[in-house]
N, C-alpha and C positions, 0 to 999 in steps of 0.2 A: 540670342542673348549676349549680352557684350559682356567682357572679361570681368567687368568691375561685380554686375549682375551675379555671373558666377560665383565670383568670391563671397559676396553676401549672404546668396542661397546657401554657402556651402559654409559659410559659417554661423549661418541660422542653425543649421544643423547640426552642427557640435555643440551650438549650445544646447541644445535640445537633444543629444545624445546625452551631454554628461548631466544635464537633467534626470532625464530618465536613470540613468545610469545611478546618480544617488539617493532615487527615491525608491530603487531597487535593493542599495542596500539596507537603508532605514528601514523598508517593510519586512528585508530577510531577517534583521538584526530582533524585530518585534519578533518573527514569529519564534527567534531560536528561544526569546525570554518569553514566552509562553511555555514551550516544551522543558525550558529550566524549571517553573515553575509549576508543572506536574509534580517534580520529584527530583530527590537524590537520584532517584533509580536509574533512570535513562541515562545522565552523566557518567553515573559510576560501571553500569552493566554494560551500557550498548555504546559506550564508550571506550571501556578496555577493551569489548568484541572487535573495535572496529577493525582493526589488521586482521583478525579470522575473516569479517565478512567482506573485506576488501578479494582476499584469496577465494575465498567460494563466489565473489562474481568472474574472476578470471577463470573457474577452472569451472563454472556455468557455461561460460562462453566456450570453450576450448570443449562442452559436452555438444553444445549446439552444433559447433563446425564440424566436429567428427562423430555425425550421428549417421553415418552410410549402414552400419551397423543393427542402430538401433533406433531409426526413425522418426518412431511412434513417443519414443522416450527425448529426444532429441528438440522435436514441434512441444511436446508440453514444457518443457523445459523454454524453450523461445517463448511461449506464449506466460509461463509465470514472469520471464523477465519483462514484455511488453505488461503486464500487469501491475509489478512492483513501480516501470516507471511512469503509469499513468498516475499511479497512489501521490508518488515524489511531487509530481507534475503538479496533482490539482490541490498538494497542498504550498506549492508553490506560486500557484497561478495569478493570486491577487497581486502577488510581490510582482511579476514577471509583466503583468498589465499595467498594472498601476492605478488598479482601480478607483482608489481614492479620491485620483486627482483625472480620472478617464475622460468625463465630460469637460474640462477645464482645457484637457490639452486638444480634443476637437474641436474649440473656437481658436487655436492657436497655431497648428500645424495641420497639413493634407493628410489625408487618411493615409495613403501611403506609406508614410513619413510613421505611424502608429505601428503597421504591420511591419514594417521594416524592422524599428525598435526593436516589436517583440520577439520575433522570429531572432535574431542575435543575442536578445536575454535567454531565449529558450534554448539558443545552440550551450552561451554560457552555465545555464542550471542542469542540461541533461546528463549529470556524470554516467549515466547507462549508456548513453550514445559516445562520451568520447572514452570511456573504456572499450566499447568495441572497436571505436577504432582504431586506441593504439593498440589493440589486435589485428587489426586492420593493414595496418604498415608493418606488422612484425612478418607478415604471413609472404612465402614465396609464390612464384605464379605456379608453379605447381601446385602449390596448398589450394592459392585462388579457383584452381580447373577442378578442384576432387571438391570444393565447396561451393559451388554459383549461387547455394542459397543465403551465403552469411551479406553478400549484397542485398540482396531482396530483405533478408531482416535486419539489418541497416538503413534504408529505405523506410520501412514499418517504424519503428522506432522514432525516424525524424516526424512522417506523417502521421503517426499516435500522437505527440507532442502537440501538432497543430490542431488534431483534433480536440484534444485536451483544452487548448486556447478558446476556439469556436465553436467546436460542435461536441460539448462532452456526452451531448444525451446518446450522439450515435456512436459515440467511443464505448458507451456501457453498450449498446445493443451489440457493437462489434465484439467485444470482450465476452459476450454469453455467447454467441454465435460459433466464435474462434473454440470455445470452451467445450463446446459439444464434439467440434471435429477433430479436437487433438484424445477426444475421450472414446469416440468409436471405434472397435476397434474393427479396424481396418489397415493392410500395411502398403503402403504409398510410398515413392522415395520423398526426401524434404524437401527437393526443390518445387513439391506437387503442394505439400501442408502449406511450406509457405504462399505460394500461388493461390491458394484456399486462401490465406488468410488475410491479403490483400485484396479480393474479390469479396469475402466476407463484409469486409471494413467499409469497401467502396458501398455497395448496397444498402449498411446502415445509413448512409447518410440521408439516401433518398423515404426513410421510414419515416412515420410522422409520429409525432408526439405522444408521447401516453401517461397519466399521472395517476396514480394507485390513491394516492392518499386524497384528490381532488373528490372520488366517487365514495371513502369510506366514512360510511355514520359512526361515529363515537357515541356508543351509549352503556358502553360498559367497562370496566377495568381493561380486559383482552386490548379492545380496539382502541384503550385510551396507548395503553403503550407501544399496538401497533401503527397506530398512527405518529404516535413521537418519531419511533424508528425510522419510518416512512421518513418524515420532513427530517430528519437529523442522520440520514444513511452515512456520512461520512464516519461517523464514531464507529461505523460496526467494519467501512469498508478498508480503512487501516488497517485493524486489527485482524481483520479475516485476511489481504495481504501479506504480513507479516508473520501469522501462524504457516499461510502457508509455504511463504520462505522457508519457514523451520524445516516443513513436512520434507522439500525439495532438496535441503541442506541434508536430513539426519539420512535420507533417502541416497544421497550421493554418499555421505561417509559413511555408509554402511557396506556400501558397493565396494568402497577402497579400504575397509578396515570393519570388519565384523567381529573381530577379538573385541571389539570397544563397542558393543551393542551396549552393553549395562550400562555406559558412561551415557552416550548418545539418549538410551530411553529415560533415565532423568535428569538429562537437558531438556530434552521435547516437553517430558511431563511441568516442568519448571516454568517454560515460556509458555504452557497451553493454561495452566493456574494463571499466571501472570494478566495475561494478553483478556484473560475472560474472568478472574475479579476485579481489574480496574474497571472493567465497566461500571461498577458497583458507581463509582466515581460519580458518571452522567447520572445516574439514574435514581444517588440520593440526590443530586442538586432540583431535578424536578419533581421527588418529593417533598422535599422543605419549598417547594417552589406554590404544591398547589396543595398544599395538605389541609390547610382553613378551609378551600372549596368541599372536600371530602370528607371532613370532619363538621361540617355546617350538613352534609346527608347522609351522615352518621353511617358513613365507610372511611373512618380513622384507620380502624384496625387491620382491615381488606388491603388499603392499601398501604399502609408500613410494611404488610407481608408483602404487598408484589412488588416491591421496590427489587427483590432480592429473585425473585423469579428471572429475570431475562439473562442473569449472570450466571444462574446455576443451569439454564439450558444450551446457552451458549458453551458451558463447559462443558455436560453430556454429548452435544450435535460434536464438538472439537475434539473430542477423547476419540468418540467413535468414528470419528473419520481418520483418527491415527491410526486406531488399532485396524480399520479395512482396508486403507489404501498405502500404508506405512512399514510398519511392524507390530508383534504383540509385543506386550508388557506385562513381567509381573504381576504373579495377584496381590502380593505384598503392595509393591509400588502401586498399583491401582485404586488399592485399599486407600492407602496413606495419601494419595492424590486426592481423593474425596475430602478426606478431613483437611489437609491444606486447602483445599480452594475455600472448603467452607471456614476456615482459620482467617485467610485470606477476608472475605469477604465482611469477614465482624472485627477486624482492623481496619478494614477500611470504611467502616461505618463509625465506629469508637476508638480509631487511635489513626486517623490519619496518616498523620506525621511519621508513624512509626512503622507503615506500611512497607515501603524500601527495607526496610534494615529487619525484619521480620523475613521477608523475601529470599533475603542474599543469608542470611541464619541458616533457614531453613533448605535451601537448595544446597549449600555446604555442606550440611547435616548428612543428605540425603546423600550426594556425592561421597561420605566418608562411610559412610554406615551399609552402604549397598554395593558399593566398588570397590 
């Protein structure tokens, strides 16, 4: 190819990077005003948190590279972080593709030229991979010899990412997979967990297909809402992500500070109300959605009740995996949790708006009156 050739191909391609480039932002910029319009909450809560959760990923990380100790604890803690960034990842993914415009740019450029794109939007959106690695560059070769697995989960991390892009079904199969053998107990050094868990990963790939919701009859309330669930899994797999941030956060600073248990158990308890009455959210919008259907075979009433059912189990399953794989709490504070979420829940049915600011009352409340 003669010089001039080159220059052309190669300024095809910057147009077609900073293409991409701003139709990355546009779709990031949709999705932040989407999560504005949840709510005050998010802006005002998980926004003054963010320098707390900035430091509990640094000091995740720094549990992972120095887990010679404790292993077992070390591999689940690597495996919540590949977790939390497949969450980021797939809710980032349409942005990072560009899905919109997908079929438009394969009459226009080589495939190549697409995976190339995305693999560089995805190095730019994975702040869980370039936080490890300016831990990465911080660490001396000594630190590198007494850790040879924080490479291998660096490694993980970028090829979770891809799988995230192509193959998410074997990224969930991997993720249950990894989730069983950080849970056996069994004591391995990490360089072995991790080596499981890239072996894991690799064999999902080769798994075929399976879809729960393709095979289930809907012919009653139960399977009308586990069917939603089914087809709408993201709404639950955020949220169950995110709680179990919490579980792994209160679980670390209890380790380094247990004089602050009471503060800790009604934080936990605050974000487990939180994280399981918003679902109330999804699950009035598909009862205003199908209520004429069920009201035309005279289950009005059936279901206005079960609107409310998946939020108040989601909140029993999420208490009780606190209290057994966490710590205990109060019977006061467990007490008072029941009537919060159930509080929670008839705000968020009859005062929307007023859900946030009820929330942050309320956990103040509880933080003043019990600490």
């Amino acid at each position: 190819m003669s010089n001039l050739g080159i220059k052309l191909v190669m300024a095809q391609y910057r147009a077609f990077m900073e293409y991409r480039y701003q139709a990355y932002k546009i779709e990031l910029t949709q999705l932040l005003l989407q999560l504005k319009n949840f709510g005050l909450l998010f802006l005002v809560i998980l926004g003054s948190a963010m320098l707390g959760m900035i430091l509990l990923l640094f000091l995740g990380l720094g549990k992972i590279i120095d887990s010679s100790d404790a292993p077992q604890y070390g591999a689940q803690m690597a495996w919540l972080y590949l977790l939390l960034q497949s969450v980021m990842l797939s809710a980032m993914k349409s942005a990072i593709k560009n899905n919109q415009q997908r079929f438009f740019q394969r009459t226009i450029v080589r495939s190549n030229w697409l995976k190339l794109m995305d693999i560089k939007l995805l190095f730019l959106s994975n702040g869980w991979l370039l936080a490890s690695a300016v831990i990465a560059l911080d660490l001396t070769l000594s630190q590198w010899l007494r850790a040879p697995h924080f490479v291998l989960f660096m490694l993980l991390q970028f090829g979770l990412g891809v799988l995230c892009l192509y193959k998410p079904r074997a990224l969930i199969y991997g993720l249950v997979f990894t989730a069983i053998l950080v849970l056996l107990p069994i004591n391995i050094v990490p360089l072995a967990y991790h080596c499981g868990f890239i072996i894991l990963f690799a064999l999902s790939i080769f798994l075929p297909a399976f879809s729960l919701s393709d095979r289930l009859s809907v012919n009653s309330l139960s399977t009308f809402w586990l069917s939603f669930f089914l087809q709408h899994s993201w709404i639950l797999v955020w949220r169950v992500a995110l709680l179990l941030c919490v579980f792994m956060a209160v679980t670390t600073l209890l380790n380094e500070r247990n004089d602050l248990a009471a503060i800790f158990s009604v934080v936990a308890v605050a974000f487990i109300v939180l994280f399981t009455s918003s679902l109330q959210f999804d699950c009035g919008k598909l009862r205003d959605k199908y209520a004429l259907f069920f009201q035309l075979n005279n289950q009005q009433r059936l279901f206005f009740i079960s609107q409310f059912i998946p939020s108040c189990l989601f909140f029993f399953i999420s208490m009780l995996s606190y209290l057994m794989f966490v710590a205990n709490i109060q019977w006061l504070l467990l007490s008072l949790s029941v009537v919060w979420c159930t509080l929670q829940l008839y705000i968020a049915k009859k005062k929307p708006a007023h859900y946030a600011l009820v929330w942050m009352i309320t956990t103040g409340g509880l933080l003043a009156a019990l600490t």
